[in-house]
ChimeraX commands (.cxc) that place a marker at each C-alpha (Angstrom):
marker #1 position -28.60,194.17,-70.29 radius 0.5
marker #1 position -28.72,190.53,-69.19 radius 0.5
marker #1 position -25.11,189.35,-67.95 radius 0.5
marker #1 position -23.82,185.74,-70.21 radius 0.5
marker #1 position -25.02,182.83,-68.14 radius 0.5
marker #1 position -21.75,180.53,-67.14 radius 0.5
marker #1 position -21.53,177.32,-65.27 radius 0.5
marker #1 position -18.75,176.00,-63.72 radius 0.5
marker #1 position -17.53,172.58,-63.16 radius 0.5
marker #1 position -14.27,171.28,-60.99 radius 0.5
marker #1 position -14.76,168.82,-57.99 radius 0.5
marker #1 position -12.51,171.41,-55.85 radius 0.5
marker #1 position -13.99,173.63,-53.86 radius 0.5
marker #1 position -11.64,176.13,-53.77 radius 0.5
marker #1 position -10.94,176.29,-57.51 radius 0.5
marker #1 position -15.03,176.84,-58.15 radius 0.5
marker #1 position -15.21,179.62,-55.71 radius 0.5
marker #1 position -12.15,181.25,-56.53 radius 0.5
marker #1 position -13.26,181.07,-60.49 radius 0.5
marker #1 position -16.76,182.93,-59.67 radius 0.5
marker #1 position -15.46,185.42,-57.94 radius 0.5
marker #1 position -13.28,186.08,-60.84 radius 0.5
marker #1 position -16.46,185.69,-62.92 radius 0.5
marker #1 position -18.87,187.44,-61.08 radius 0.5
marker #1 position -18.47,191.16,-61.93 radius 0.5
marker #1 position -18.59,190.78,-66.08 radius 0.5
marker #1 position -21.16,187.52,-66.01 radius 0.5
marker #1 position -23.86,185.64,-64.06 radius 0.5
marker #1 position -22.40,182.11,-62.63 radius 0.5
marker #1 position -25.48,180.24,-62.57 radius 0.5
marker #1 position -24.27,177.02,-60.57 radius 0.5
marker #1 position -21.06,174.88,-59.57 radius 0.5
marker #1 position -21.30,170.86,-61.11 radius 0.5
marker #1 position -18.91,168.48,-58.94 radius 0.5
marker #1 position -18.88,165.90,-61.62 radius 0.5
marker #1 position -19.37,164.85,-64.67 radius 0.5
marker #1 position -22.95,163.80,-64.28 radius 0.5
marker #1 position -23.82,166.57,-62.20 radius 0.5
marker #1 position -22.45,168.67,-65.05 radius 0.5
marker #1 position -24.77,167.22,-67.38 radius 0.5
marker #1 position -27.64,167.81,-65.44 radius 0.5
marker #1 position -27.51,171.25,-64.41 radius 0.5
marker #1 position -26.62,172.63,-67.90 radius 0.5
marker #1 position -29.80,171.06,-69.10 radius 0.5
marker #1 position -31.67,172.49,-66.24 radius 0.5
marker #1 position -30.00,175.62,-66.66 radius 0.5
marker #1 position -29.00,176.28,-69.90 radius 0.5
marker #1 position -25.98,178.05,-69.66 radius 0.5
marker #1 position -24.28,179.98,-72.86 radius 0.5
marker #1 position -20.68,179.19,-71.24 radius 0.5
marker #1 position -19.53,176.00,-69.68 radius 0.5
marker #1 position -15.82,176.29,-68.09 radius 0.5
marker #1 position -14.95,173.00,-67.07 radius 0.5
marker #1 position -12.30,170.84,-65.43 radius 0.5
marker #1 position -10.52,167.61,-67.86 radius 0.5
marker #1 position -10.34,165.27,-64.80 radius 0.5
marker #1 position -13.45,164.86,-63.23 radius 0.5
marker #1 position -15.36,162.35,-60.91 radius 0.5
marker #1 position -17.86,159.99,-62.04 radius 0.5
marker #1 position -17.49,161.22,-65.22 radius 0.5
marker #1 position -14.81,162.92,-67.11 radius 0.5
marker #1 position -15.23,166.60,-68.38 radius 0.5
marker #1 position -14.31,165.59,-71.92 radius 0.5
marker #1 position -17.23,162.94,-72.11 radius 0.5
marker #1 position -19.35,165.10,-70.12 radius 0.5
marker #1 position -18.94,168.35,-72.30 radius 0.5
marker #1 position -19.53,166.68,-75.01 radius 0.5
marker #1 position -22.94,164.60,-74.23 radius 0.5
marker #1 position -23.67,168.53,-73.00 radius 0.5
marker #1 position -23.06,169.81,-76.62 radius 0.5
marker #1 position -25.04,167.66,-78.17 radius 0.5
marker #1 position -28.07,168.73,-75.70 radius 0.5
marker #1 position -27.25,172.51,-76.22 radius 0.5
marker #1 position -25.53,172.65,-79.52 radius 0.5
marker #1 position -24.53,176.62,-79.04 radius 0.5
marker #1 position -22.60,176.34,-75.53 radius 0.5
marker #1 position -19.28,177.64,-75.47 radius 0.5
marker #1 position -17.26,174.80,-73.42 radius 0.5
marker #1 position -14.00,176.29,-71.93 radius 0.5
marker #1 position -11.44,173.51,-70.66 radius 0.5
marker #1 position -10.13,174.90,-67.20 radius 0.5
marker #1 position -7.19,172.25,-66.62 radius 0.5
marker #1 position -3.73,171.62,-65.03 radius 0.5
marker #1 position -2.93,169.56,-68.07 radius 0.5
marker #1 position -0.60,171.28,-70.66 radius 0.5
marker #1 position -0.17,168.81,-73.05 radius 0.5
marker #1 position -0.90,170.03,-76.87 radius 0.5
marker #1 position -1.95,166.54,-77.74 radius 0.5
marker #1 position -4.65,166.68,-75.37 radius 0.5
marker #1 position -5.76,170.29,-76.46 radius 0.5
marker #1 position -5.88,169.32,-79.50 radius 0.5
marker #1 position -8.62,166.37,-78.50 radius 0.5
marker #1 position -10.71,169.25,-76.50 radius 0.5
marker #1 position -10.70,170.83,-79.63 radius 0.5
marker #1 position -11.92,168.29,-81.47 radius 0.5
marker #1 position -14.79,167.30,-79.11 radius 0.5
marker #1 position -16.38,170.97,-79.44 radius 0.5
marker #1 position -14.14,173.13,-77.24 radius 0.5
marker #1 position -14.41,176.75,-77.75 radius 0.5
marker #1 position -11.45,177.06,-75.24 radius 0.5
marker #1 position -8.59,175.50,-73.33 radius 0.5
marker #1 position -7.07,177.69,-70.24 radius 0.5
marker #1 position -4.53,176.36,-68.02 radius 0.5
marker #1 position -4.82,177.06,-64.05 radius 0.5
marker #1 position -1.12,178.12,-64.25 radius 0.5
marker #1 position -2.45,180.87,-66.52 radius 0.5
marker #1 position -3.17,184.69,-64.69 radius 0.5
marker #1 position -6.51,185.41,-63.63 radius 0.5
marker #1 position -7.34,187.92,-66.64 radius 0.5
marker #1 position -6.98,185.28,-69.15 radius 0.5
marker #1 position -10.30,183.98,-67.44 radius 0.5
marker #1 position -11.95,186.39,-67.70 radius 0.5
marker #1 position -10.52,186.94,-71.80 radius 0.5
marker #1 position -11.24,183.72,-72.27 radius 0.5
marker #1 position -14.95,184.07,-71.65 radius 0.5
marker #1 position -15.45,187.02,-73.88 radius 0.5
marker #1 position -13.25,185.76,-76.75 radius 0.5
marker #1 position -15.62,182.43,-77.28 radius 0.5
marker #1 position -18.32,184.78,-76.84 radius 0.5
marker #1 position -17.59,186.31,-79.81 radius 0.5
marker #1 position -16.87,183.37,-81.99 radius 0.5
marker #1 position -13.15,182.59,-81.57 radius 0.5
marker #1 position -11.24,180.04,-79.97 radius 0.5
marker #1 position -9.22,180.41,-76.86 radius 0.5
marker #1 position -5.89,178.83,-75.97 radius 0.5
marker #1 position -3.96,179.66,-73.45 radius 0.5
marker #1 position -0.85,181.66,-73.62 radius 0.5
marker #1 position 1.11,178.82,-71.81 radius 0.5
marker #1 position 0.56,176.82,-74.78 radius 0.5
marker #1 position 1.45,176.93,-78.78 radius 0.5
marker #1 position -1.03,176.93,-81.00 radius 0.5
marker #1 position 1.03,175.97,-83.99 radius 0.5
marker #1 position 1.65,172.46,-81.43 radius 0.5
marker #1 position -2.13,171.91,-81.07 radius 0.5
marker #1 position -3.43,172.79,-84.30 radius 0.5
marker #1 position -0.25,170.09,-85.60 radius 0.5
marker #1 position -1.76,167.76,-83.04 radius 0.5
marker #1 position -5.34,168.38,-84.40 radius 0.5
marker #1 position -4.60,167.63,-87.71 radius 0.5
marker #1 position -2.75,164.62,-87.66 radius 0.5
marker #1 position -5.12,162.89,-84.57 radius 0.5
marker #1 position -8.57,163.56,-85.70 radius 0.5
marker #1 position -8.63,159.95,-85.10 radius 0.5
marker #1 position -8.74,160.32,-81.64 radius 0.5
marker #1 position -12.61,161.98,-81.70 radius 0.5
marker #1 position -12.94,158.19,-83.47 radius 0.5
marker #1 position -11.43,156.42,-81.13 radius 0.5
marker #1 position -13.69,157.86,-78.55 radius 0.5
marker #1 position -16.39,156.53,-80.45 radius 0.5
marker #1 position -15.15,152.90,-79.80 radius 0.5
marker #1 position -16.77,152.34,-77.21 radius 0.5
marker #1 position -20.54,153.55,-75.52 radius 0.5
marker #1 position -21.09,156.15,-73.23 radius 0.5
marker #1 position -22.12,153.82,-70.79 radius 0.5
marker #1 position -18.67,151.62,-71.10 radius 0.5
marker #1 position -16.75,154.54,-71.05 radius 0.5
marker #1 position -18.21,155.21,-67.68 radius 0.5
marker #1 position -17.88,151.87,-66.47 radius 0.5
marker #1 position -13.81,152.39,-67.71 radius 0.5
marker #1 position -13.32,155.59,-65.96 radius 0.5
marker #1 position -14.71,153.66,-62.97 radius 0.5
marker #1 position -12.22,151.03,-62.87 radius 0.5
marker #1 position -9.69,152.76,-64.14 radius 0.5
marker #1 position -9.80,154.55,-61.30 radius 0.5
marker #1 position -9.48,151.26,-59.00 radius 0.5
marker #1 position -12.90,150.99,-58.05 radius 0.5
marker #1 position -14.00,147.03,-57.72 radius 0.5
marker #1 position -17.14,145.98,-59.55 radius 0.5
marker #1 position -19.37,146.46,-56.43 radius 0.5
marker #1 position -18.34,150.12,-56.29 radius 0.5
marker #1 position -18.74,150.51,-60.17 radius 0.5
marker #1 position -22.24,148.64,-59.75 radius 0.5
marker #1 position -23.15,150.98,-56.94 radius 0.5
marker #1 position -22.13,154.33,-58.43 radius 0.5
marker #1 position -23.80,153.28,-62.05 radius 0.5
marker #1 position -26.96,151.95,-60.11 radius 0.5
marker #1 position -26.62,148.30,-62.08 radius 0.5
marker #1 position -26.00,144.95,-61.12 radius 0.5
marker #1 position -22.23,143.62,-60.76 radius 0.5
marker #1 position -23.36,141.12,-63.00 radius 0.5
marker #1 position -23.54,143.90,-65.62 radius 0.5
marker #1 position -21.00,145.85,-64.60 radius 0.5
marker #1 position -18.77,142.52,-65.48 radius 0.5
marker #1 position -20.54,142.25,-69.10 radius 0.5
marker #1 position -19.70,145.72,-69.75 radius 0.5
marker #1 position -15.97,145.06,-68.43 radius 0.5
marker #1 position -16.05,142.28,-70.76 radius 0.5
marker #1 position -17.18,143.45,-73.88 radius 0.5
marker #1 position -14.79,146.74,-73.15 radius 0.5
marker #1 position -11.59,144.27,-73.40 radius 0.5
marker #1 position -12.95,142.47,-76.27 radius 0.5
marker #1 position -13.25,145.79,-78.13 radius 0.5
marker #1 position -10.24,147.00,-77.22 radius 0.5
marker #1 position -7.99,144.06,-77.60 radius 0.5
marker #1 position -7.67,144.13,-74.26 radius 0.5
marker #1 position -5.56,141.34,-72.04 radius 0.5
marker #1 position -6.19,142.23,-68.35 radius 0.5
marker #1 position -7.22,145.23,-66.30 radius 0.5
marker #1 position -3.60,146.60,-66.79 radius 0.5
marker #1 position -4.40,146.97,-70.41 radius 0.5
marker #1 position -7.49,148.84,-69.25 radius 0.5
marker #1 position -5.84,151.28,-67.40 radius 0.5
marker #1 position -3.43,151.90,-70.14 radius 0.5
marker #1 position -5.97,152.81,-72.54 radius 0.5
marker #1 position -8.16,155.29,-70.21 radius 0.5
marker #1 position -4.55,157.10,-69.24 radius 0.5
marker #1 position -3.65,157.17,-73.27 radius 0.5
marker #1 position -7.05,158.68,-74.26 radius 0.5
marker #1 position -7.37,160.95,-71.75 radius 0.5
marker #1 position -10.54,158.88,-69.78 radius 0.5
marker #1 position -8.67,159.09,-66.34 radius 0.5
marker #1 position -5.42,162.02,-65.59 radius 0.5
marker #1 position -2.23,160.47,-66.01 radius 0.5
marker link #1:1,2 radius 0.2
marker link #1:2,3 radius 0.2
marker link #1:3,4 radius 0.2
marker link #1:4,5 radius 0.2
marker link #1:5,6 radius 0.2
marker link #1:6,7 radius 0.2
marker link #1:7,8 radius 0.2
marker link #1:8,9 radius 0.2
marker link #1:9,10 radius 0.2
marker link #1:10,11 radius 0.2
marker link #1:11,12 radius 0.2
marker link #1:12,13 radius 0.2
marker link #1:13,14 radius 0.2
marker link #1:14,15 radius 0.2
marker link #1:15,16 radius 0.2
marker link #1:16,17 radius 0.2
marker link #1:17,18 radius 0.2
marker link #1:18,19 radius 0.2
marker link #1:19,20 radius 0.2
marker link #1:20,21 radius 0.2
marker link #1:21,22 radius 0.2
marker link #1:22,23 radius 0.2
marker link #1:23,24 radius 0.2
marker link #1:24,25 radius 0.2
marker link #1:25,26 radius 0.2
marker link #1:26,27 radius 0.2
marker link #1:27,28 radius 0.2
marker link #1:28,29 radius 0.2
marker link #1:29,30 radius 0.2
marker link #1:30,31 radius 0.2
marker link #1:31,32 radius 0.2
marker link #1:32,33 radius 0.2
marker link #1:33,34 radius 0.2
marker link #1:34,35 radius 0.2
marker link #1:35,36 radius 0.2
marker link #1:36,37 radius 0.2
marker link #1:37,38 radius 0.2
marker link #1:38,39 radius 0.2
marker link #1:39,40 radius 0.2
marker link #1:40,41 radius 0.2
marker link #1:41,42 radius 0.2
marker link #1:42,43 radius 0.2
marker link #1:43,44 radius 0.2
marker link #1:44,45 radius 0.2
marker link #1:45,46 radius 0.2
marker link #1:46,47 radius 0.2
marker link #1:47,48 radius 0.2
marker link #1:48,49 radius 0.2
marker link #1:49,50 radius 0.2
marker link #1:50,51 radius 0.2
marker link #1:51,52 radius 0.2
marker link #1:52,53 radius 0.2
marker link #1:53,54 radius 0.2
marker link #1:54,55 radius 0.2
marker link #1:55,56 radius 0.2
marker link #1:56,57 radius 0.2
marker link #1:57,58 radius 0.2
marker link #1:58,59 radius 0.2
marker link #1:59,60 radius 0.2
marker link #1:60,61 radius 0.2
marker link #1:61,62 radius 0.2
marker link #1:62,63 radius 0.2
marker link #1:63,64 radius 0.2
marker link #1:64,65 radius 0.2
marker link #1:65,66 radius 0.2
marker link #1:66,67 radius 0.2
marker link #1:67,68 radius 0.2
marker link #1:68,69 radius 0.2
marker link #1:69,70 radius 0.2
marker link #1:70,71 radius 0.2
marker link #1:71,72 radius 0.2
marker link #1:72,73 radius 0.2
marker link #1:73,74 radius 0.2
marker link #1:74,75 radius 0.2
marker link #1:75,76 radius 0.2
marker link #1:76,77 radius 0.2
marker link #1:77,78 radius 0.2
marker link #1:78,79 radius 0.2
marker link #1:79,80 radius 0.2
marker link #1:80,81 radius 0.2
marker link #1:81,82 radius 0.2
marker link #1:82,83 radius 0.2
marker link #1:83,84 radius 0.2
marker link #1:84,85 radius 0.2
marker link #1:85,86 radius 0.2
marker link #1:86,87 radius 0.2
marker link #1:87,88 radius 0.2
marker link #1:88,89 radius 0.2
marker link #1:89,90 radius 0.2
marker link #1:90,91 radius 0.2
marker link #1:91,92 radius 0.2
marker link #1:92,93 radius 0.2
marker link #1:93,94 radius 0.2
marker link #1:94,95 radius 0.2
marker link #1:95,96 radius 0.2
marker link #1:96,97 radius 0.2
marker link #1:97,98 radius 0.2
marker link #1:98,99 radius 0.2
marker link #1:99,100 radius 0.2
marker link #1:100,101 radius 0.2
marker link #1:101,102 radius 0.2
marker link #1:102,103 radius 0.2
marker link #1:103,104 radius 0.2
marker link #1:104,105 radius 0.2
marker link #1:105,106 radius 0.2
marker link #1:106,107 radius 0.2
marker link #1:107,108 radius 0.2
marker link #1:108,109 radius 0.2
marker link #1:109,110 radius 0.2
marker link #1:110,111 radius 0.2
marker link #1:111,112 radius 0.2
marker link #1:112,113 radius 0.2
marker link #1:113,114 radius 0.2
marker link #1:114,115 radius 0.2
marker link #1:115,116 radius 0.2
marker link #1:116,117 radius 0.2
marker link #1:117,118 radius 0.2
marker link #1:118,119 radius 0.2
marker link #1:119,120 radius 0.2
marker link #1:120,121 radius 0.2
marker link #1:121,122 radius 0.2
marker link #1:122,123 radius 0.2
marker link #1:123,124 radius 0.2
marker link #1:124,125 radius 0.2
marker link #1:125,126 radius 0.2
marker link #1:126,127 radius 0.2
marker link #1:127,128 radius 0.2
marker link #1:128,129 radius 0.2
marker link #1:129,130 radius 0.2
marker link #1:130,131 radius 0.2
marker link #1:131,132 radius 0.2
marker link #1:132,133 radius 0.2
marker link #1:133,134 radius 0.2
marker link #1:134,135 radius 0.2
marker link #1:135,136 radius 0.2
marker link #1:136,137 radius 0.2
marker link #1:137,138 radius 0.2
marker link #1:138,139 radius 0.2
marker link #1:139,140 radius 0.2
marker link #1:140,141 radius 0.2
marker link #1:141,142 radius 0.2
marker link #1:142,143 radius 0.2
marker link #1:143,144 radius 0.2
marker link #1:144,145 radius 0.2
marker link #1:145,146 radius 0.2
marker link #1:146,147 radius 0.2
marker link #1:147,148 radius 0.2
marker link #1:148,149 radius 0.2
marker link #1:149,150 radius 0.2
marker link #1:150,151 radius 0.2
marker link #1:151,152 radius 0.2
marker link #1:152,153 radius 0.2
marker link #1:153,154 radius 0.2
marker link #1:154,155 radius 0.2
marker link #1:155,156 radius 0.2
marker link #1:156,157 radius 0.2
marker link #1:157,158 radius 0.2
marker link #1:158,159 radius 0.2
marker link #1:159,160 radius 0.2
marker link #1:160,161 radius 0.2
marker link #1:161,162 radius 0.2
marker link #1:162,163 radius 0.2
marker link #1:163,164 radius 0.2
marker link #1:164,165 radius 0.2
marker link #1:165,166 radius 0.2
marker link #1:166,167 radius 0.2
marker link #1:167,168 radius 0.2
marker link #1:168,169 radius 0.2
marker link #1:169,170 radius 0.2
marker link #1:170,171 radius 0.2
marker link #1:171,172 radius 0.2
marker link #1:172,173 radius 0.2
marker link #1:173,174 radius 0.2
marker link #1:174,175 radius 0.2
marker link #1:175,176 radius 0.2
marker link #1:176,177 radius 0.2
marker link #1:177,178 radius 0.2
marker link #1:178,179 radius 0.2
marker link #1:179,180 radius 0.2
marker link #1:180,181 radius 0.2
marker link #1:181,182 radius 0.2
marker link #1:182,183 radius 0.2
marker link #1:183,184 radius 0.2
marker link #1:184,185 radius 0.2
marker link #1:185,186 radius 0.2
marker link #1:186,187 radius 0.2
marker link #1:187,188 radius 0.2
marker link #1:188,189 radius 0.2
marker link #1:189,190 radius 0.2
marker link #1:190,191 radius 0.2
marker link #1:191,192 radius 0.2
marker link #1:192,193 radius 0.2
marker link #1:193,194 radius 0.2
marker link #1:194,195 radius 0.2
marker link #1:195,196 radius 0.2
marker link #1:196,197 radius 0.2
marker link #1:197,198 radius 0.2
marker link #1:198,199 radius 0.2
marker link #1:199,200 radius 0.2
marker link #1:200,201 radius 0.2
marker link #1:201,202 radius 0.2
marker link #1:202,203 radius 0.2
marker link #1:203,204 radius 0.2
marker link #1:204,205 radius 0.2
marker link #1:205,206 radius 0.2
marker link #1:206,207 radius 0.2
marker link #1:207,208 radius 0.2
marker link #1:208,209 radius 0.2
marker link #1:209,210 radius 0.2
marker link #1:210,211 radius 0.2
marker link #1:211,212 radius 0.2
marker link #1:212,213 radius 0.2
view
């Protein structure tokens, strides 16, 4: 019988390898994504039934970047892999699709559990975490999935971007635009957002989860 298909996305090394060999003996790890992007592309090359992926990632963050893959292939199972404990932000993955959220803190069977239990329909949460906390969370900030809609996919890139502390030019480069865009975008993101200087921007990507804390 044909092993699930799972693809795996973290920008360290170490954490990728050391997750497939984990992986290996019960399923088939079809490829390692980087970031966000690369994510996106290999899962619709691919066409994996389980995505385990890391919050805070490069380019593009795994919540954005799960979630423009779920809407490509609608029956992935999207496991969170993160260092991030916070029920608030559980409750967000949960929102955007996730079948799973698993701490790194957590032991290396709950990996492996956490794979087979969205397999078969449920959700996964690791035992680090309460559920009564995230499902409170869930109810009272479905906003949040709302909030993300605020803005475009493309201006939440060009956020992450300089929320990160990259200057135009960089943004420009890594988005393949002009600066001259790049600064449209910027300023259409602070008119949406109420926005008063790059300070405020950085704010709001830390508060809804667009760039780690």
């Amino acid at each position: 019988m044909a092993k699930t298909r799972v693809l795996l996305a973290d920008d360290h090394t170490l954490v990728a390898e050391l997750c497939k060999r984990l992986l290996d003996t019960d399923f088939e790890v079809i490829g390692i994504a980087t970031d966000g992007h690369a994510l996106i592309q290999i899962a619709t090359d691919l066409r994996p039934e389980v995505i385990i992926v890391d919050i805070a990632m490069p380019g593009l963050n795994g919540l954005d970047a799960a979630q423009r893959v779920k809407r490509i292939l609608t029956s992935v199972k999207v496991i969170f892999l993160t260092m991030n404990p916070d029920p608030e932000l559980a409750a967000e993955a949960f929102n955007r699709g996730a079948s799973g959220y698993l701490l790194k803190t957590s032991s290396t069977t709950e990996l492996v559990l956490s794979v087979r239990e969205v397999l078969k329909g449920k959700s996964f949460l690791s035992s680090c975490l309460s559920r009564d906390a995230v499902d409170m969370y869930r109810w009272q900030h479905k906003t949040l999935v709302e909030e993300a809609n605020r803005l475009t996919e493309r201006q939440r890139e060009v956020l992450q971007l300089l929320a990160q502390g990259k200057v135009m030019k960089e943004v420009a480069s890594t988005l393949k635009m002009s600066t001259r865009t790049v600064a449209f975008h910027k300023y259409r993101i602070m008119e949406v957002l109420g926005a008063k200087s790059s300070a405020d921007l950085v704010k709001y990507a830390v508060r809804n989860h667009i760039v780690p804390s």
